[in-house]
C-alpha positions as CSV (number, residue, x, y, z in Angstrom):
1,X,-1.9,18.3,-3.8
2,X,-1.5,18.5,-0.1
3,X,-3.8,17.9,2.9
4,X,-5.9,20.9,2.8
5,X,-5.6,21.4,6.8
6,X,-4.0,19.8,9.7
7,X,-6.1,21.3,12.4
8,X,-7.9,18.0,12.4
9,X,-5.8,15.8,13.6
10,X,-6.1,12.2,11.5
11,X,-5.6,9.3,13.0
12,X,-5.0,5.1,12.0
13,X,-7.5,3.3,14.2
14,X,-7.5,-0.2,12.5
15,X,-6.0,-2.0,9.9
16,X,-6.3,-5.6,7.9
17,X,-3.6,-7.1,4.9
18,X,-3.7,-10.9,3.1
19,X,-0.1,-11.2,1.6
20,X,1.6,-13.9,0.6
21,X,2.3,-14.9,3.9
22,X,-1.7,-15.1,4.3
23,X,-4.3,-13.3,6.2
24,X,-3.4,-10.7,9.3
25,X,-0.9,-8.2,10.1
26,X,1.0,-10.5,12.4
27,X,1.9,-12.7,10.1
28,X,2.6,-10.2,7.5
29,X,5.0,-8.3,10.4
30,X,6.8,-11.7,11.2
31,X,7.3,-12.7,7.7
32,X,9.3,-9.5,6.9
33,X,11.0,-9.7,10.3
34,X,12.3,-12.9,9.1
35,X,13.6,-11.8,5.7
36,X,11.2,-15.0,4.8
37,X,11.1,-14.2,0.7
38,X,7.7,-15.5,-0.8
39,X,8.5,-15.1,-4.5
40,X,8.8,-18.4,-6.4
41,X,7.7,-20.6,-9.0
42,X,4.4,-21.8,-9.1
43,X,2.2,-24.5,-10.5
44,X,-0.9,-22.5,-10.2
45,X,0.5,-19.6,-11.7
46,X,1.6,-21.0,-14.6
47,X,1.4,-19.4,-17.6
48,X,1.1,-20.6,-21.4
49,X,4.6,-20.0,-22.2
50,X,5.8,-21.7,-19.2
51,X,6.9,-21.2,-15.3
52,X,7.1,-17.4,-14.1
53,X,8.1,-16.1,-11.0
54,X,5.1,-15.1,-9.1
55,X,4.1,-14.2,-4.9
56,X,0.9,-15.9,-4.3
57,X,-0.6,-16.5,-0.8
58,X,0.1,-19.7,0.7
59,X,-2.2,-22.8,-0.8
60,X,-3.6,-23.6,2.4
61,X,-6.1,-21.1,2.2
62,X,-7.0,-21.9,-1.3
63,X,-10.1,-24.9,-0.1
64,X,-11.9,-21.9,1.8
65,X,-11.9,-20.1,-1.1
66,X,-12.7,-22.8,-3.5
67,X,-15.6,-24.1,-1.1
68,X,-17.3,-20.6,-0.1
69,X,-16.3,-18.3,-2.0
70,X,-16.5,-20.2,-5.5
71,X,-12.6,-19.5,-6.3
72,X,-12.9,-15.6,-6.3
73,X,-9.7,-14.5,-4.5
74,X,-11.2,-11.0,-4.1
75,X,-14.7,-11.5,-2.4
76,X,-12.7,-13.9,0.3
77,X,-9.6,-11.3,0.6
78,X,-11.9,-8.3,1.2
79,X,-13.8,-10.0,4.3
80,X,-10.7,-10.8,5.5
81,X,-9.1,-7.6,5.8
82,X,-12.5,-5.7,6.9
83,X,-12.7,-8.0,9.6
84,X,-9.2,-7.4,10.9
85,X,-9.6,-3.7,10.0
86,X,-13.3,-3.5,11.8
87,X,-12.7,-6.1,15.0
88,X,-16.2,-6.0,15.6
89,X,-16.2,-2.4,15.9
90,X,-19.6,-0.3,15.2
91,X,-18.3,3.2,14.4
92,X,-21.2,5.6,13.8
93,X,-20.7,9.3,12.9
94,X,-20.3,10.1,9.2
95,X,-18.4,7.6,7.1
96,X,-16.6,7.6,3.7
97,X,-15.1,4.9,1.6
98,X,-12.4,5.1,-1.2
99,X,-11.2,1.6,-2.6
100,X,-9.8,0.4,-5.4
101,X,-9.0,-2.5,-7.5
102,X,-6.7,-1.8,-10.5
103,X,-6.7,-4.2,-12.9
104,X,-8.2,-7.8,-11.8
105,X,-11.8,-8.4,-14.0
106,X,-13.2,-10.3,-10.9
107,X,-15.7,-8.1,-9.4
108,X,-18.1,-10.3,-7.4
109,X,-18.9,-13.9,-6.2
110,X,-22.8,-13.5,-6.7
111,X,-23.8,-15.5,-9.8
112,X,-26.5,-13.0,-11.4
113,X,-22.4,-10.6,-11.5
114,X,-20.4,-13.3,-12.5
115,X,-17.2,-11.8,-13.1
116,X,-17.8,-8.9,-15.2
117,X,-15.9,-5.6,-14.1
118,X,-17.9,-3.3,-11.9
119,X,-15.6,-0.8,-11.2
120,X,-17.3,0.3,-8.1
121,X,-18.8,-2.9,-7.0
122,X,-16.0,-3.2,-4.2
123,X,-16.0,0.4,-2.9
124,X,-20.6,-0.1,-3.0
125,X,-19.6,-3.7,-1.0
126,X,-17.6,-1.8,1.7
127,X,-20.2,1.3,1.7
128,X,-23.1,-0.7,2.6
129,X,-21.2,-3.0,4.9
130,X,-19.7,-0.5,6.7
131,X,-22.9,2.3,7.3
132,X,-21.0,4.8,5.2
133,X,-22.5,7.6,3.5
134,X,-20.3,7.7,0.5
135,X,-18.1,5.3,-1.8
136,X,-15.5,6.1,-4.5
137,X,-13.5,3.4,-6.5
138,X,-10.1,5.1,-7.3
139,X,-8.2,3.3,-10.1
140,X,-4.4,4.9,-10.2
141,X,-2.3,1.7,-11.2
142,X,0.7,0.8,-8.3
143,X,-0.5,4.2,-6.4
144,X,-4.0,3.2,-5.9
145,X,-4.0,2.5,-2.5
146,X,-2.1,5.4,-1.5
147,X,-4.4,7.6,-3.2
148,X,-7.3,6.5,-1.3
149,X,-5.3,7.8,1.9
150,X,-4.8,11.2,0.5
151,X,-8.5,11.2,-0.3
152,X,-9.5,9.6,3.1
153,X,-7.2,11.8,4.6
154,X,-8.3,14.8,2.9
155,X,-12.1,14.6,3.4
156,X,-11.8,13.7,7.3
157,X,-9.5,17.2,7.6
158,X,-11.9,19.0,5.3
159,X,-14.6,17.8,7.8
160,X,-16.8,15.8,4.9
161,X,-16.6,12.8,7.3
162,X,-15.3,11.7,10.5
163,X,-13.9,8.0,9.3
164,X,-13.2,6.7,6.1
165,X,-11.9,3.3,5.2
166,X,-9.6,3.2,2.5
167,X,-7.4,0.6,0.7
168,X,-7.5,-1.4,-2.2
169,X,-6.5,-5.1,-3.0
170,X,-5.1,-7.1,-6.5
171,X,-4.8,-11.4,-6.3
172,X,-3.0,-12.6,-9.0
173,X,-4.4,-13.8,-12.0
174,X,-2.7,-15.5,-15.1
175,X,-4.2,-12.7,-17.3
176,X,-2.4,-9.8,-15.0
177,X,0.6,-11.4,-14.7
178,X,0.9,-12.0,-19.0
179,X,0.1,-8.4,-18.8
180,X,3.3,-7.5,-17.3
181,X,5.5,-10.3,-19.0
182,X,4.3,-8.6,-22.7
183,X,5.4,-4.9,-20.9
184,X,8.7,-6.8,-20.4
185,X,8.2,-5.7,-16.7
186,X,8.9,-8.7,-15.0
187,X,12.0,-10.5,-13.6
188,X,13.2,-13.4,-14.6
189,X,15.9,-13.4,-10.7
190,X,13.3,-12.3,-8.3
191,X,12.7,-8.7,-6.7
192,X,15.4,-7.1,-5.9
193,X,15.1,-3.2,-4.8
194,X,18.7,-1.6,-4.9
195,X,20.6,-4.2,-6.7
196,X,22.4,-2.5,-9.3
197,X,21.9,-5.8,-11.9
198,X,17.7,-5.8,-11.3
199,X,15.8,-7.0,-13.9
200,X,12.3,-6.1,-13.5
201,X,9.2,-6.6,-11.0
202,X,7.6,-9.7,-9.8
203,X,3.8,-10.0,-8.9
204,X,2.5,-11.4,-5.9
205,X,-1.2,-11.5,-3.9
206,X,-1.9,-8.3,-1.7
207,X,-4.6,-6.7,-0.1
208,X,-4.9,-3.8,2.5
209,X,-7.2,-1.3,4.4
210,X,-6.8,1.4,6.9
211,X,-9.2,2.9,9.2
212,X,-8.7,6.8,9.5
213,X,-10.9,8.8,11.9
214,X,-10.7,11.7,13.4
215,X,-8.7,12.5,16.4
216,X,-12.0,13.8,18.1
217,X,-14.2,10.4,16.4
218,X,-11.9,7.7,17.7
219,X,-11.8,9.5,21.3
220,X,-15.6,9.8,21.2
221,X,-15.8,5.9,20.5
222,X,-12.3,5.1,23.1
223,X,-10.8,3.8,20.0
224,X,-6.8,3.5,20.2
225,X,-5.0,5.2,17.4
226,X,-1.6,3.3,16.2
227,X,-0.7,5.7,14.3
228,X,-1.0,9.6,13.2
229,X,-1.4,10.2,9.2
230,X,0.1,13.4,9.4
231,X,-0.2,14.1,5.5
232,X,0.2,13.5,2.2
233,X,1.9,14.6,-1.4
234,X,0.2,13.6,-4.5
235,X,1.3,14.0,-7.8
236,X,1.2,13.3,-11.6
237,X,3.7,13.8,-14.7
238,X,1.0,13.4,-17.2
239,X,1.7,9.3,-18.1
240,X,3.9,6.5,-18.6
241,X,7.7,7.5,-20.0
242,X,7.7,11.1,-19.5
243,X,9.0,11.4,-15.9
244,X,12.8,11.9,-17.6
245,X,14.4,13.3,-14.9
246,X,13.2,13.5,-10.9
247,X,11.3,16.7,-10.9
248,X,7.8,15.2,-10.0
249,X,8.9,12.7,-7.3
250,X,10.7,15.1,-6.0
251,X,7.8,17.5,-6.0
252,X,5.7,14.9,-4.0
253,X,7.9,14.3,-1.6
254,X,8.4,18.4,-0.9
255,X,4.8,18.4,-0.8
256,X,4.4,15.5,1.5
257,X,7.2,17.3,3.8
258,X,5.1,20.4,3.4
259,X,1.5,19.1,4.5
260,X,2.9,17.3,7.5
261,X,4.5,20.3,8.7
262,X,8.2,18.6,8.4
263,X,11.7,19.4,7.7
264,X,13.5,16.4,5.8
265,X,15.6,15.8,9.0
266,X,12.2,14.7,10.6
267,X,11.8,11.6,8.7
268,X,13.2,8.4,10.2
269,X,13.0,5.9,7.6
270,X,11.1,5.7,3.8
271,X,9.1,2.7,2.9
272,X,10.3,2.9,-0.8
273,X,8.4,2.9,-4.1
274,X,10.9,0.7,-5.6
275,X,10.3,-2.6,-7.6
276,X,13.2,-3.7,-9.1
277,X,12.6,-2.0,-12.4
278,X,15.9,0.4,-13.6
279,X,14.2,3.2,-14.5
280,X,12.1,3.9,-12.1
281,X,14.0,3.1,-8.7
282,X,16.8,5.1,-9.9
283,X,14.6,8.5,-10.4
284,X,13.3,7.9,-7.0
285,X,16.6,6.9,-5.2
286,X,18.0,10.4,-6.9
287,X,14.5,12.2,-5.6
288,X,15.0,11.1,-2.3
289,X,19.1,12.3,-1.8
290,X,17.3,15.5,-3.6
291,X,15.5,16.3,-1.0
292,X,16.7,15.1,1.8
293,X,20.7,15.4,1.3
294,X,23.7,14.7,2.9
295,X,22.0,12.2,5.9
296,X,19.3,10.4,4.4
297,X,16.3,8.7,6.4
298,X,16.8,5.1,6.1
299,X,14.8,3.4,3.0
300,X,13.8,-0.2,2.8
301,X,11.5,-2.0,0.1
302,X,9.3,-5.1,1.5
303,X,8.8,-5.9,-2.4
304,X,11.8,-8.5,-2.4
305,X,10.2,-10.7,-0.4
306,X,6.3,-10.3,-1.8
307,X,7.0,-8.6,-5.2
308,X,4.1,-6.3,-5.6
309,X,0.4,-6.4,-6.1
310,X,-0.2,-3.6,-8.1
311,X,-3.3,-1.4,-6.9
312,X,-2.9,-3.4,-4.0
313,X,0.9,-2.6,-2.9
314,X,0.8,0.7,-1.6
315,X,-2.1,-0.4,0.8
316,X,0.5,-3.4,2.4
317,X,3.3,-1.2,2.4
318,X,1.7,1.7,4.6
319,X,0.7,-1.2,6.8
320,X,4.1,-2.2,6.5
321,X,5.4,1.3,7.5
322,X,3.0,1.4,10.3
323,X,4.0,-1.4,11.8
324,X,7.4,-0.7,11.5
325,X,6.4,2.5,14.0
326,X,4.5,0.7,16.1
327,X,7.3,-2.0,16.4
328,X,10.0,0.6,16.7
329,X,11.8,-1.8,13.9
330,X,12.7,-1.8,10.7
331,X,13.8,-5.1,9.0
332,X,17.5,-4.6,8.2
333,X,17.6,-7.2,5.7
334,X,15.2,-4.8,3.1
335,X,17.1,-1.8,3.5
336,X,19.4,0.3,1.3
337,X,22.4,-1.2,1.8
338,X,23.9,2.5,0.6
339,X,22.4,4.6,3.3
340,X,22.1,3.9,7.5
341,X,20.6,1.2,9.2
342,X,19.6,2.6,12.3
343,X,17.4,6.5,13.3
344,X,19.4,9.2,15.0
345,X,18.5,8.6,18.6
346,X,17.2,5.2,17.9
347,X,13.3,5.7,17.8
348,X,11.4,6.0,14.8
349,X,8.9,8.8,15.0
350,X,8.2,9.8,11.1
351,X,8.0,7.5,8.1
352,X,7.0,8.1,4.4
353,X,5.5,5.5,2.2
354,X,5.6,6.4,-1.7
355,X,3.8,4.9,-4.3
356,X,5.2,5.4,-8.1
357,X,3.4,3.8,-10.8
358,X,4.8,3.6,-14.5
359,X,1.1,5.4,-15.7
360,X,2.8,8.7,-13.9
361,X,0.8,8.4,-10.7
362,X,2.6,9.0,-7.5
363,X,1.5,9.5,-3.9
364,X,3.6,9.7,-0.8
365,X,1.6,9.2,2.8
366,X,3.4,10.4,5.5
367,X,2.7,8.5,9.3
368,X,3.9,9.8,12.6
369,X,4.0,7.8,15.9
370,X,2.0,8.3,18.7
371,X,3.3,8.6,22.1
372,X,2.2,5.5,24.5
């Protein structure tokens, strides 16, 4: 599925994360600058069967939550990253929301909710705090947030709406995290993306959302864009284990090339699916030499240092990859030590972000620079 037109130009107007390196995008940019890895052992995360490696955000923030929030991570997380995303700004025009939270049961602080799963609650939350006309929780494992870009994306070009906040967030919970250690997904060494002796995935705290509007919308309201989305490949292989060779990855990231109007030598760098898990980084690693050959964009993973949060992860990575364009820098120490290091020319103008998850999902969101 590509972005059905591109006579609309699409643009990314705001943006909040919480990370294990807590709240905002500045920390979140200095933290990867510095290679600073937040994966570790945990008290708090500790499960039954004893310590596991885990990424959670930093304890110093976990009174706030205690006190006003009654210990749910989510409803605290979600008003942070609006905030940061919003800035005080009222945007009128025709909105849309597409949000998701994959697997956490924690839906709401409000006592008469308790936590029972509504599976829309946070997309209905951001509708009605936002003035938008419509909400849609999308639920597509590790490409959740990825997917609500397309779909953002994809409405604001179709001309449904003129913004749409998308995103989605997952805060670590004992039960997730069991979850993975039964899948024998996890690592018992850390995250490591690239390393030929990986041994899994490790979990960590994340939460992100874009504002997209519409070239003509964020003019109209003197908003600055940071960023162009420029478009979008989305794909499935039908479910977990049957993507046995690279065929679908490589299909979204032909597609992606194809909605954003690029030649593979376009893109400067990939922010890369990859988790640490053997199967999967290896199919995307031989994807990406697929389609883009001989001279490769350079590819970097920010998991090592924050593992990944699941719905959550594709949402901090494109804020990741947008900040890498806005920054003109990519952090050397997460990149592929098999391929380059620097862009021909030395500026980065196009970057991919690509979401793989293990149900068959993928997304790729493709982001262009603006000129200052």
């Amino acid at each position: 599925m590509t972005s059905p037109s591109s006579n609309r130009p699409i643009v990314v107007t705001g943006m909040g994360v919480v990370t294990p390196f807590g709240p905002g995008t500045d920390r979140f940019w200095e933290g990867i600058v510095r290679g600073e890895s937040r994966i570790g052992e945990h008290d708090r995360i500790r499960l039954a069967s004893g310590p596991t490696l885990s990424a959670p955000m930093p304890d110093e923030y976990l009174d706030d939550i205690d006190t006003r929030y009654g210990g749910h991570k989510n409803a605290w997380a979600i008003e942070k990253i609006l905030a940061e995303t919003l800035k005080g700004s009222k945007l009128g025009g025709r909105g849309a929301v597409f949000f998701g939270n994959a697997f956490n049961g924690e839906a709401s602080r409000e006592p008469q909710v308790g936590t029972r799963w509504l599976v829309d609650h946070w997309a209905t939350w951001l509708k009605e705090k936002t003035g938008a006309e419509t909400a849609c929780s999308v639920l597509t494992a590790c490409s959740t947030a990825n997917t609500t870009i397309s779909l953002g994306a994809s409405w604001i070009a179709d001309g449904h709406c003129d913004w749409a906040i998308v995103g989605a967030m997952e805060m670590l919970y004992p039960d997730l995290i069991n979850t993975f250690e039964v899948l024998r997904m996890t690592s018992r060494t850390g995250c490591r993306p690239f390393v030929e002796d990986r041994d899994g995935t490790v979990l960590g705290d994340g939460a992100g959302m874009i504002l997209l509007e519409s070239a003509e919308h964020a003019a109209r309201r003197k908003a600055r864009p940071i960023v162009e989305l420029a478009g979008f490949g989305l794909m499935t292989d039908g479910g977990m284990g049957k993507f046995a060779d690279t065929s679908v990855i490589r299909a979204m990231l032909t597609e992606a090339l194809a909605s954003a109007r690029l030649a593979p030598s376009d893109v400067d760098f990939i922010n890369s699916a990859a988790t640490g898990s053997l199967l999967v980084d290896d199919l995307e690693l031989d994807a990406m030499r697929a389609v883009f050959g001989a001279s490769p964009p350079i590819v970097y993973s920010v998991k090592s240092l924050i593992g990944q949060s699941i719905g959550g992860t594709g949402a901090v990575e494109a804020i990741a990859t947008i900040l890498s364009l806005w920054h003109q820098d990519v952090p050397a120490a997460l990149t592929d030590p098999r391929g380059p290091k620097l862009a021909p020319g030395g500026r980065l103008e196009v970057a991919f972000n690509n979401s793989i998850a293990m149900t068959g999902h993928m997304c790729a969101t493709v982001f262009r620079r603006v000129p200052s």
